[in-house]
LUMFI-787045 format. One record per residue: residue in one letter; x, y, z of N, C-alpha, C, O, CB in turn. Coordinates in steps of 0.05 Angstrom, whole numbers. Glycine has a CB too. Example, Ala and Ser with C-alpha at 12.3 -4.5 7.8 and 13.67 -1.06 7.14 Angstrom:
<nodes>
NODE / rest / nu / nv / nw / cau / cav / caw / cu / cv / cw / ou / ov / ow / cbu / cbv / cbw
NODE / A / 264 / -114 / 156 / 246 / -90 / 156 / 264 / -66 / 156 / 285 / -66 / 169 / 226 / -89 / 181;
NODE / S / 257 / -45 / 142 / 273 / -21 / 143 / 258 / 1 / 157 / 268 / 23 / 161 / 282 / -12 / 114;
</nodes>
This chain:
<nodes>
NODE / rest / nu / nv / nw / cau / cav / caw / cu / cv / cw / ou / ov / ow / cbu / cbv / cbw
NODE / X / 592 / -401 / -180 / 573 / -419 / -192 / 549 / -404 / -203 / 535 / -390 / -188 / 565 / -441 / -172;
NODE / X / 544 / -406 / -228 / 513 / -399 / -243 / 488 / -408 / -231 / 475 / -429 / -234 / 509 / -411 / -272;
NODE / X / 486 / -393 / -220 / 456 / -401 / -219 / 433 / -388 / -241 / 438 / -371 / -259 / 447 / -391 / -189;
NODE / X / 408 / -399 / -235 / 379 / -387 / -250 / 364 / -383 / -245 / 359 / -398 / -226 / 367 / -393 / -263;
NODE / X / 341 / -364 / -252 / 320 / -354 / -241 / 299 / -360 / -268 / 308 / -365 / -290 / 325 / -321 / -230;
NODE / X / 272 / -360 / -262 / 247 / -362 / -274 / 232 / -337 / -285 / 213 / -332 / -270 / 232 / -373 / -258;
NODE / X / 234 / -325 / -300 / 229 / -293 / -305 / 194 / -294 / -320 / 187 / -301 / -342 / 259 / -277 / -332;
NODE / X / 183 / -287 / -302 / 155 / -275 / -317 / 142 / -244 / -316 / 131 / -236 / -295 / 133 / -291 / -306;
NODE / X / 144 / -232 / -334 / 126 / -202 / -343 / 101 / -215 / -353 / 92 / -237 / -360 / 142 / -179 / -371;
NODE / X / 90 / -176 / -350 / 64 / -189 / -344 / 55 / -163 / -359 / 68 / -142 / -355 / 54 / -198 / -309;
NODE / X / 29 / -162 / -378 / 26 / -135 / -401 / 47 / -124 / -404 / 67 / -137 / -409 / 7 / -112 / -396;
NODE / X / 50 / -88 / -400 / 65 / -68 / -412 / 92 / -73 / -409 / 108 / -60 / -422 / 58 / -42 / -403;
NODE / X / 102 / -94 / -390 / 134 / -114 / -384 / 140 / -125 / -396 / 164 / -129 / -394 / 139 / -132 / -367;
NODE / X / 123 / -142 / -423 / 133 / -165 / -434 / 149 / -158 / -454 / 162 / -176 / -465 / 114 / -182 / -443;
NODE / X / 151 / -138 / -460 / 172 / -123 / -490 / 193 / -132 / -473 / 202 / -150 / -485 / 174 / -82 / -503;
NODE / X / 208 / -130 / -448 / 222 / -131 / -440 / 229 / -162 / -430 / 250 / -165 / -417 / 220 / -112 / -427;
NODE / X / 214 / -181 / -437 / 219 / -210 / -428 / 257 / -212 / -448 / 266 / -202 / -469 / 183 / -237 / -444;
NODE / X / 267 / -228 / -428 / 305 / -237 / -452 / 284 / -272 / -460 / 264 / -283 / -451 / 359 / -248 / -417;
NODE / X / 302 / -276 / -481 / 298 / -307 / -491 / 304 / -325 / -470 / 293 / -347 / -468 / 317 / -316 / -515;
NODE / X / 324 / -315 / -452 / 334 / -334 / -436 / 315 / -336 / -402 / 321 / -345 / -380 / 369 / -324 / -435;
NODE / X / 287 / -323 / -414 / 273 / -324 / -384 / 265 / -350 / -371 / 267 / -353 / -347 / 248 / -307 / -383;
NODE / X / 258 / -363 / -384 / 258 / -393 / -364 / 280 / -396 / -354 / 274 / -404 / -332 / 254 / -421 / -377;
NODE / X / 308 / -394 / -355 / 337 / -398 / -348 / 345 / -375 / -346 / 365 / -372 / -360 / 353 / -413 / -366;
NODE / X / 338 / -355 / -332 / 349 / -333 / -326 / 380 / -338 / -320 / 381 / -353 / -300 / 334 / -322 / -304;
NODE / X / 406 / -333 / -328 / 429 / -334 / -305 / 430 / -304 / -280 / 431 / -280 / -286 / 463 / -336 / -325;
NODE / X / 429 / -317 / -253 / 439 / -294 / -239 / 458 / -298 / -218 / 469 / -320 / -220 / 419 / -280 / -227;
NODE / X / 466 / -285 / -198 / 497 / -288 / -179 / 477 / -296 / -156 / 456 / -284 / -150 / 522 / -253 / -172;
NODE / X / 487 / -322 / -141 / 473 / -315 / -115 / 469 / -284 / -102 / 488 / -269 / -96 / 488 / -329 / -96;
NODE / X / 442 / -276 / -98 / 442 / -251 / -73 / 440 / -230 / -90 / 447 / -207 / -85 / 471 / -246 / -49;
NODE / X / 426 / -241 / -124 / 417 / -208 / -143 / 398 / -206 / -123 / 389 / -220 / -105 / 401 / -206 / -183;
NODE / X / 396 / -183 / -132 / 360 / -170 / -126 / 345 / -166 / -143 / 354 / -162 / -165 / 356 / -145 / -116;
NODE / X / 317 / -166 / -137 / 301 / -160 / -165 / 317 / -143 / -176 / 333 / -146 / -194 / 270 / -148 / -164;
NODE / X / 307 / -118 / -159 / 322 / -95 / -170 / 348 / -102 / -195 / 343 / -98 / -218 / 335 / -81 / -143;
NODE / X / 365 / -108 / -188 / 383 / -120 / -197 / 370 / -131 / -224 / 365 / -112 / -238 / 394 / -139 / -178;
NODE / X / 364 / -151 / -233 / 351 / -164 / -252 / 338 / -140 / -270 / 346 / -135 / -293 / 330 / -186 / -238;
NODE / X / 312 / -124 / -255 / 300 / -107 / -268 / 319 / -93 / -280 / 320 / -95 / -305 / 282 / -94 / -254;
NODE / X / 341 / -74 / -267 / 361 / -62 / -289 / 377 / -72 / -303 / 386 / -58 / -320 / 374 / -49 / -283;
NODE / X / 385 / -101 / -300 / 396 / -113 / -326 / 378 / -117 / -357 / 387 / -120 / -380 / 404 / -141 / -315;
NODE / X / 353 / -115 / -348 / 326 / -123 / -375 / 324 / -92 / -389 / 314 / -86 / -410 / 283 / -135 / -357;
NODE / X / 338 / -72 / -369 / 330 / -46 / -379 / 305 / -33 / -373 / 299 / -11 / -383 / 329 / -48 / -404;
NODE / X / 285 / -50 / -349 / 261 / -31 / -337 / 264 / -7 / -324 / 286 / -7 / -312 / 248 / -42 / -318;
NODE / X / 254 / 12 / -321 / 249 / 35 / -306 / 239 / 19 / -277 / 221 / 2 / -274 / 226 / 57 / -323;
NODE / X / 256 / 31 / -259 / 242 / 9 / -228 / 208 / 17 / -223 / 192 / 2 / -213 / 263 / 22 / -189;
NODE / X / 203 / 44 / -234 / 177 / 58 / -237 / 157 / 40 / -252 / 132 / 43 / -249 / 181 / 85 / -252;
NODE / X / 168 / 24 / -266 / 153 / 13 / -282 / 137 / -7 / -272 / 116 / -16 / -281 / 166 / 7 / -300;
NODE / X / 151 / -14 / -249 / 148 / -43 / -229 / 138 / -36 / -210 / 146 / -16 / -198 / 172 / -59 / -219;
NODE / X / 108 / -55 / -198 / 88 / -41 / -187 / 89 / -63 / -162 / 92 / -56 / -139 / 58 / -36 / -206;
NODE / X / 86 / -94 / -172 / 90 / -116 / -163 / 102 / -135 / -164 / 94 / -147 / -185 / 81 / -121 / -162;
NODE / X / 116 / -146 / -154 / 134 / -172 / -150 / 128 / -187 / -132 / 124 / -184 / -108 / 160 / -168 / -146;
NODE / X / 128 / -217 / -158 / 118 / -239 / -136 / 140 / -262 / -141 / 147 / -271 / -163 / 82 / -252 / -143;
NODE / X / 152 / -270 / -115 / 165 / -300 / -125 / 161 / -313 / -104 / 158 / -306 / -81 / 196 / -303 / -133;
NODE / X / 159 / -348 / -121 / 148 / -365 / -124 / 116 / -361 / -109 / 104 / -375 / -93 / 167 / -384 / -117;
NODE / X / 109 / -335 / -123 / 77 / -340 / -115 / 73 / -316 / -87 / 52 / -307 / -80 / 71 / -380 / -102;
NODE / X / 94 / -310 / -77 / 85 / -293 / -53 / 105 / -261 / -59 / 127 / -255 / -67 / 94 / -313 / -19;
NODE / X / 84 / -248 / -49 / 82 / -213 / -59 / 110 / -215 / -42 / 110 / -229 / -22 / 49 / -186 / -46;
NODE / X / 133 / -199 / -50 / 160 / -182 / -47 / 161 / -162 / -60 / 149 / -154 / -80 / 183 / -193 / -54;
NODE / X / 186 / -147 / -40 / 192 / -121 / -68 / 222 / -121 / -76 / 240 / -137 / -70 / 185 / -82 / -58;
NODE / X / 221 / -104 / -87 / 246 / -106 / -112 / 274 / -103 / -99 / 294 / -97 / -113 / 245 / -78 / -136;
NODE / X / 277 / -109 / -70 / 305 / -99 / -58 / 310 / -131 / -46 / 331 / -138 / -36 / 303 / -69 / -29;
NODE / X / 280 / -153 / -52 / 290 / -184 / -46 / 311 / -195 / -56 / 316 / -191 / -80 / 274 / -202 / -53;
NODE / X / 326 / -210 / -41 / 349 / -224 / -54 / 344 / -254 / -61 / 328 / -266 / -47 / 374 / -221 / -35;
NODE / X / 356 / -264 / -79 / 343 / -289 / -86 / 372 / -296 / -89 / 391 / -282 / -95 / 320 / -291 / -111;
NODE / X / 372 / -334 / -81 / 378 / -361 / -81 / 386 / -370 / -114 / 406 / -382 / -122 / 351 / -377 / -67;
NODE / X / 373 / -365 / -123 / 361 / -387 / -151 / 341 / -409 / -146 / 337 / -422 / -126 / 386 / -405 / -164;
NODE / X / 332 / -410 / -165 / 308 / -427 / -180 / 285 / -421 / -168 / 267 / -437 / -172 / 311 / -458 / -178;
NODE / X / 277 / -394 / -150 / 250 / -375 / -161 / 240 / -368 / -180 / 250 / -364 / -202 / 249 / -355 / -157;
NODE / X / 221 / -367 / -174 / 200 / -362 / -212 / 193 / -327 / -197 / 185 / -323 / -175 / 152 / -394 / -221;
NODE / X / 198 / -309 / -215 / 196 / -290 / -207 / 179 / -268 / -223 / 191 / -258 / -242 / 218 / -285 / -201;
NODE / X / 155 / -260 / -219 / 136 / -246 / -232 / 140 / -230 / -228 / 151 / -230 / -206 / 116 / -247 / -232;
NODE / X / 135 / -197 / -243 / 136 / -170 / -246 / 117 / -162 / -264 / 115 / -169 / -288 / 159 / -161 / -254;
NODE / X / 95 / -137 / -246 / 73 / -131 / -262 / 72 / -101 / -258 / 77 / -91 / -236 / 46 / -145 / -254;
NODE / X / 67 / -88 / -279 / 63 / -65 / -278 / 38 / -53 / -263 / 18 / -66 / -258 / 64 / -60 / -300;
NODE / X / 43 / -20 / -256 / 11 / -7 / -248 / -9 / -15 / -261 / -3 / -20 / -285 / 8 / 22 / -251;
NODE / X / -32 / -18 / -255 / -54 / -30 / -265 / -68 / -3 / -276 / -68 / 13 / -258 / -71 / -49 / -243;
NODE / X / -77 / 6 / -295 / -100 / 31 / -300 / -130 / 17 / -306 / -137 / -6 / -311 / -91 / 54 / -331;
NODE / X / -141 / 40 / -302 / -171 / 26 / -299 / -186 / 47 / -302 / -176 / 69 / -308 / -179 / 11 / -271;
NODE / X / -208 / 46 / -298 / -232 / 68 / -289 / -256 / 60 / -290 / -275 / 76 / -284 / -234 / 92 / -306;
</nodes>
């Protein structure tokens, strides 16, 4: 059965948003991880992951119908 996920990038990530990110399809039990290399990110690229709102990292396995944020290192000075 298809399930879906909620896909949000966030700055230097968003080149990498699919059309289909409100309706992500994924298999029960992807992992971010998982997801991130299907979009084509560098896992390096991924600093933070949040779903539905609470900080995880990229080896979480998800259900469907998480909204799942990914933000890059922040630079500053």
């Amino acid at each position: 059965m298809e399930i879906f996920v909620s896909l949000k990038l966030f700055a230097t990530l968003k080149k990498y948003l699919p059309e289909s990110a409100e309706h992500f399809p994924i298999d029960a039990g992807t992992s971010v991880r998982d997801i991130v290399g299907r979009l084509g990110i560098p896992p390096e690229y991924v600093k933070l992951v949040f779903i539905d709102g609470q900080k995880q990292s990229l080896d979480t396995r998800l259900r469907g119908g998480e909204r799942v944020g990914l933000f890059p290192p922040v630079g500053g000075g």
